[in-house]
SEDREN-441999 format. One record per residue: residue number from 0; y, x, z of N, C-alpha, C, CB in turn. Coordinates in steps of 0.001 Angstrom, whole numbers, m for minus. Glycine has a CB too. Example, Ala and Ser with C-alpha at 12.3 -4.5 7.8 and 13.67 -1.06 7.14 Angstrom:
BEGIN
 pos    n.yy    n.xx    n.zz   ca.yy   ca.xx   ca.zz    c.yy    c.xx    c.zz   cb.yy   cb.xx   cb.zz
   0   m5690   13190    7800   m4500   12300    7800   m3300   13200    7800   m4473   11308    9046
   1   m2250   12850    7080   m1060   13670    7140      30   12900    7870    m598   14084    5725
This chain:
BEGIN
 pos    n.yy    n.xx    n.zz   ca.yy   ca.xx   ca.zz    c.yy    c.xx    c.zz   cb.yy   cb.xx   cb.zz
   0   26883   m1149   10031   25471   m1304   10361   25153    m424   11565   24563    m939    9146
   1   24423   m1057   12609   23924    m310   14083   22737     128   13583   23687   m1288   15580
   2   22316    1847   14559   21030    1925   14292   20085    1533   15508   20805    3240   13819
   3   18925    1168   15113   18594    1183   15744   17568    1930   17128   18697     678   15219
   4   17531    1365   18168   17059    2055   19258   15340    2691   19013   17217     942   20526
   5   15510    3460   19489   14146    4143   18681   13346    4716   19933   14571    5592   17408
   6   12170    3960   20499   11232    4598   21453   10311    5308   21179   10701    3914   22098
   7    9709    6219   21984    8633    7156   22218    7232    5846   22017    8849    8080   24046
   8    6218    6081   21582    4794    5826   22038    4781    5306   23500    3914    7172   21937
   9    4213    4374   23494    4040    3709   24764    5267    3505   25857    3007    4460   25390
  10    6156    4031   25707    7619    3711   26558    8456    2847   25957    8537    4924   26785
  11    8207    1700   25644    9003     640   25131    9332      46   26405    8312    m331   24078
  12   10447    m781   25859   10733   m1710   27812    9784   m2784   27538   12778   m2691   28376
  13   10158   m3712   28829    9149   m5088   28360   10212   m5745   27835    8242   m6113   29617
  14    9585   m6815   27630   10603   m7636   26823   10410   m7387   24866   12337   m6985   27477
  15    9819   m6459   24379   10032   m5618   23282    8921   m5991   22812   10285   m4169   23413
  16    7943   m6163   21562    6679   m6892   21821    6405   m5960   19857    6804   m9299   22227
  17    5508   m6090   19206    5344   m5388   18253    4869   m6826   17164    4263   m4052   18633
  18    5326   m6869   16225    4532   m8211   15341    2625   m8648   15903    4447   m7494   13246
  19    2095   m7786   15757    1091   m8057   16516     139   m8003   17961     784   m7815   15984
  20    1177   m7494   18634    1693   m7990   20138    2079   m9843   20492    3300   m7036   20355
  21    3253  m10060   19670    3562  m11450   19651    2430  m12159   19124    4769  m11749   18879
  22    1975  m11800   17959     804  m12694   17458    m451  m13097   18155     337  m12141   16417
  23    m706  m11742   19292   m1923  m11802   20524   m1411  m12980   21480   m2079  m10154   21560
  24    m160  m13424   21433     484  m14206   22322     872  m15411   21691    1553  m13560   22893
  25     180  m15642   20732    1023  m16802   19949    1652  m17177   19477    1309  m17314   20001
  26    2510  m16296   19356    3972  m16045   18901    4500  m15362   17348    4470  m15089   19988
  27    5521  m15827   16773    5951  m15132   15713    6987  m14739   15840    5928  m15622   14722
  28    8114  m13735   14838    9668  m13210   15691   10434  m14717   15060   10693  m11143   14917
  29    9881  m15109   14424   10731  m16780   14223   11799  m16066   13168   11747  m17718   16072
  30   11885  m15173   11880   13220  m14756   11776   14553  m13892   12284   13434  m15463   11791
  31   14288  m13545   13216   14739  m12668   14580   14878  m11521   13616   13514  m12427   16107
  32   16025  m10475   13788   16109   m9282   13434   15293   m8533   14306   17360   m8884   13365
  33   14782   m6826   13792   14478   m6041   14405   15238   m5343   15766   14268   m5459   13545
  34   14628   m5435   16636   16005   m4853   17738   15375   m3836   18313   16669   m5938   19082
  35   14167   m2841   17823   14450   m1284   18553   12975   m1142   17262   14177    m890   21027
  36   12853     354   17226   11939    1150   16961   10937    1514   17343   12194    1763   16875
  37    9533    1438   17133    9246    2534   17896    7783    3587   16874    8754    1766   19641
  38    7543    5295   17515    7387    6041   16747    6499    6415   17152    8121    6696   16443
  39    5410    7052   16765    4332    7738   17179    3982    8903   16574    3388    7035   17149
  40    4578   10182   17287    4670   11632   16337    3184   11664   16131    5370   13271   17165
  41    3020   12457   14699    1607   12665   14148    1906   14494   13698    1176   11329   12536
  42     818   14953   13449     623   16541   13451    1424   16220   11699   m1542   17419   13695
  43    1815   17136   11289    2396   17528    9599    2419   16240    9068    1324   18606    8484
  44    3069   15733    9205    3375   14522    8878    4596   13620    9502    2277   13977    9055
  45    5138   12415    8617    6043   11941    9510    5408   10926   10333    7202   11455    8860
  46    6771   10371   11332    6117    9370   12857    5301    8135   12062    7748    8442   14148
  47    4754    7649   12676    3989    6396   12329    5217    5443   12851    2316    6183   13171
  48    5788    4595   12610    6681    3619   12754    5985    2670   13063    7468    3358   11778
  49    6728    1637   14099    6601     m24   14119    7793    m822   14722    5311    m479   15017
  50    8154   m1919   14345    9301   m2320   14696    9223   m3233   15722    9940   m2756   13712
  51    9771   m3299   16838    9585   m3932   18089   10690   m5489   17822   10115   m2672   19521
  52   10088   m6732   18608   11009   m7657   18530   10750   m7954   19748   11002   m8663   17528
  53   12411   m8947   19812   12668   m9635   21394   11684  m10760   21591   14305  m10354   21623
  54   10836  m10304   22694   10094  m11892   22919   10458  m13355   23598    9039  m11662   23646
  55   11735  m13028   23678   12368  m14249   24582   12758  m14858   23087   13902  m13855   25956
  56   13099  m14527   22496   13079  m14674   20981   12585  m15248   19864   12925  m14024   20689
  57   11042  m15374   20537    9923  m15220   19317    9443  m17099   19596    8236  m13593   19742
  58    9357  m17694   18650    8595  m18933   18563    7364  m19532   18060    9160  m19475   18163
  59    6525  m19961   18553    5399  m20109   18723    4956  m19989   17383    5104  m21182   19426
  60    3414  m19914   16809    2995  m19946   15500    2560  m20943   15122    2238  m19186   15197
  61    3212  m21618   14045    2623  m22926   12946    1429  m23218   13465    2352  m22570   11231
  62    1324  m24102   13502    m303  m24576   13681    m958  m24841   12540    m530  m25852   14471
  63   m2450  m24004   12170   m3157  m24167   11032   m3512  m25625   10517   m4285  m23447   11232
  64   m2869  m26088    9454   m3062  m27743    8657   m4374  m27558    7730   m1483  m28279    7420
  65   m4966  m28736    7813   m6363  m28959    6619   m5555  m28018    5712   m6821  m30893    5771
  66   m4454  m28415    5110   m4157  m28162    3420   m4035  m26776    3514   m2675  m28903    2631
  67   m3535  m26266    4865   m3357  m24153    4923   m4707  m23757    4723   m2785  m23192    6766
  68   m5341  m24480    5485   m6710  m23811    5733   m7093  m23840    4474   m7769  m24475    6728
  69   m7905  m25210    3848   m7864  m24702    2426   m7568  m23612    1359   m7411  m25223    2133
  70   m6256  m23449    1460   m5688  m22666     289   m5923  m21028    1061   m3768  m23202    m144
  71   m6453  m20963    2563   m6305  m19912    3111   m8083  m19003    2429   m5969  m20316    4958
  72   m9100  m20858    2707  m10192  m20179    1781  m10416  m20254     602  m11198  m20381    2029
  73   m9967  m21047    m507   m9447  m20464   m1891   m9162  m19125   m2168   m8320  m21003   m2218
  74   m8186  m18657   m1363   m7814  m16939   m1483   m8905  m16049   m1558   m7026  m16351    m226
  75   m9703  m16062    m217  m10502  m15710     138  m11773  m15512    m672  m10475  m16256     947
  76  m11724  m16492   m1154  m13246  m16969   m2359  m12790  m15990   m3704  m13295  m19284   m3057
  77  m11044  m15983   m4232  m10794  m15141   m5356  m11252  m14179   m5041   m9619  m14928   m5799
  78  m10670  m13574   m3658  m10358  m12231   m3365  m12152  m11368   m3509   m9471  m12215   m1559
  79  m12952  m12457   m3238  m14752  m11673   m2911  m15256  m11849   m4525  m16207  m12923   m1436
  80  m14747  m13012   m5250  m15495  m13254   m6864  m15396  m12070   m7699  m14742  m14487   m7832
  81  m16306  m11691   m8138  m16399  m10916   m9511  m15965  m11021  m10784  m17346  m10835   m9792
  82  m14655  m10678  m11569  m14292  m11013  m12578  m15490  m10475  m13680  m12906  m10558  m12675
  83  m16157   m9953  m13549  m17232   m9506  m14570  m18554  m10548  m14452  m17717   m7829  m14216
  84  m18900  m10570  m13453  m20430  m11655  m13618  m19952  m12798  m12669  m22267  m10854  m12905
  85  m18815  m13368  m12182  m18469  m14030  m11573  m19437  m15119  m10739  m17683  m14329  m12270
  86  m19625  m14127   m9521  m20556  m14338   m8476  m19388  m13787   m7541  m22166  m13539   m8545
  87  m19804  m14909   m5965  m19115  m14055   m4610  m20327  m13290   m4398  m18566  m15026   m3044
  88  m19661  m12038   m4614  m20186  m11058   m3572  m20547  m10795   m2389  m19772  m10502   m3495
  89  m19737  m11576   m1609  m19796  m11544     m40  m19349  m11055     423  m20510  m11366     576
  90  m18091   m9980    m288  m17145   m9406     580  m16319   m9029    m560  m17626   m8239    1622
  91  m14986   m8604     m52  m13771   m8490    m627  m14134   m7082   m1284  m12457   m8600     423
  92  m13816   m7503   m2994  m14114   m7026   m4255  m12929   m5580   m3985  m13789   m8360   m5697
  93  m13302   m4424   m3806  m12884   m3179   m3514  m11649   m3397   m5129  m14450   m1752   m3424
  94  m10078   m2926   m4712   m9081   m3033   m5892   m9606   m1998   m6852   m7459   m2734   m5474
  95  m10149    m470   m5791  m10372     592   m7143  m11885     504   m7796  m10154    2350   m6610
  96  m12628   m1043   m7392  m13788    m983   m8318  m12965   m2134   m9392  m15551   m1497   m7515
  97  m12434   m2910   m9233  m12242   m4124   m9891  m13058   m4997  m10319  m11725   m3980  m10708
  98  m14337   m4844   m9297  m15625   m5660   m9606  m16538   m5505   m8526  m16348   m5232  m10918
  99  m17922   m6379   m8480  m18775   m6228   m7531  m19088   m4410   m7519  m20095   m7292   m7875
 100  m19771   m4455   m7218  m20300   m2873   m6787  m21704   m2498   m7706  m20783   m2814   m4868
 101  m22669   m4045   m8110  m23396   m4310   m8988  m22973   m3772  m10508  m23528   m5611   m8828
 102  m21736   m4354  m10613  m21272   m4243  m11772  m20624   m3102  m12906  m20662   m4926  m11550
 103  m19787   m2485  m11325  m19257   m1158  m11337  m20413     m87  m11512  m18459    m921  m10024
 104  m21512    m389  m10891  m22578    1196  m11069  m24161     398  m11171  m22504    2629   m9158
 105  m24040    m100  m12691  m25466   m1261  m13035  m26667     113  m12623  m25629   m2080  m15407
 106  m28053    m822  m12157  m29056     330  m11902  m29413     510  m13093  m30258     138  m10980
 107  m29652    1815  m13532  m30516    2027  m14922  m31744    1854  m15040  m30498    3176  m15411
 108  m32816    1652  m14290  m33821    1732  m14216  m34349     307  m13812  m34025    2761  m13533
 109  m33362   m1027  m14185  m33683   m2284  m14027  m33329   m2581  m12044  m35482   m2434  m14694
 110  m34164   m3591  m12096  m33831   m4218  m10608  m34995   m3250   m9617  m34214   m6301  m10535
 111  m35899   m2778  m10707  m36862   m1831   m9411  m36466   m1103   m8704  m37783    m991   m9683
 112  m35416     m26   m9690  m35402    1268   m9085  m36157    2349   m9202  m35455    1152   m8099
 113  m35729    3206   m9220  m37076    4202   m9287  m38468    4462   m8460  m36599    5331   m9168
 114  m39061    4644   m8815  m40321    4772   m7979  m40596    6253   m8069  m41616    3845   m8522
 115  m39988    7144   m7002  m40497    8496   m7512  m41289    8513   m5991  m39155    9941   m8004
């Protein structure tokens, strides 16, 4: 097993493109192995990593079908529903509430609120 080539922050060659580099371009690595590194030193802590691919390499991205799209907003619709009062919320149901935000912290004092 080779290791691989491992760049500094911003000194990558061209040619070298980051998963969402290619994706700004249309592009996916198509399956393509990783072919360099690259690192971004952080204070007490280790580098931030990302893996660079060849863009001569990379082949264009699927084109979105009725049936993707669909199942893309299905997801979407689970991901915002409330397993407790099962309503969309309108936004993606937080994992460490496991529920609307309604649900997680009911008002005690009814729908008024307090009136102080």
């Amino acid at each position: 097993m080779s290791t691989l080539p491992v760049y500094r922050w911003r000194l990558a060659p061209d040619g070298l493109a980051t998963r969402r580099q290619l994706r700004a371009q249309g592009l996916r690595p198509g399956g393509q192995d990783v072919a360099a590194q690259l690192e971004r030193p952080r204070r007490r802590r280790g580098p931030l990593v990302a893996y660079l691919y060849r863009v001569d390499l990379a082949v264009p991205v699927r084109p979105m079908t009725p049936a993707r799209r669909a199942a893309l907003e299905r997801a979407n619709r689970a991901r915002r529903t409330c397993p407790s009062c099962r309503r969309d919320a309108g936004y993606v149901i937080p994992a460490a509430l496991g529920c609307c935000v309604p649900c997680a912290y009911p008002d005690p004092h009814g729908s008024e609120g307090s009136t102080l």
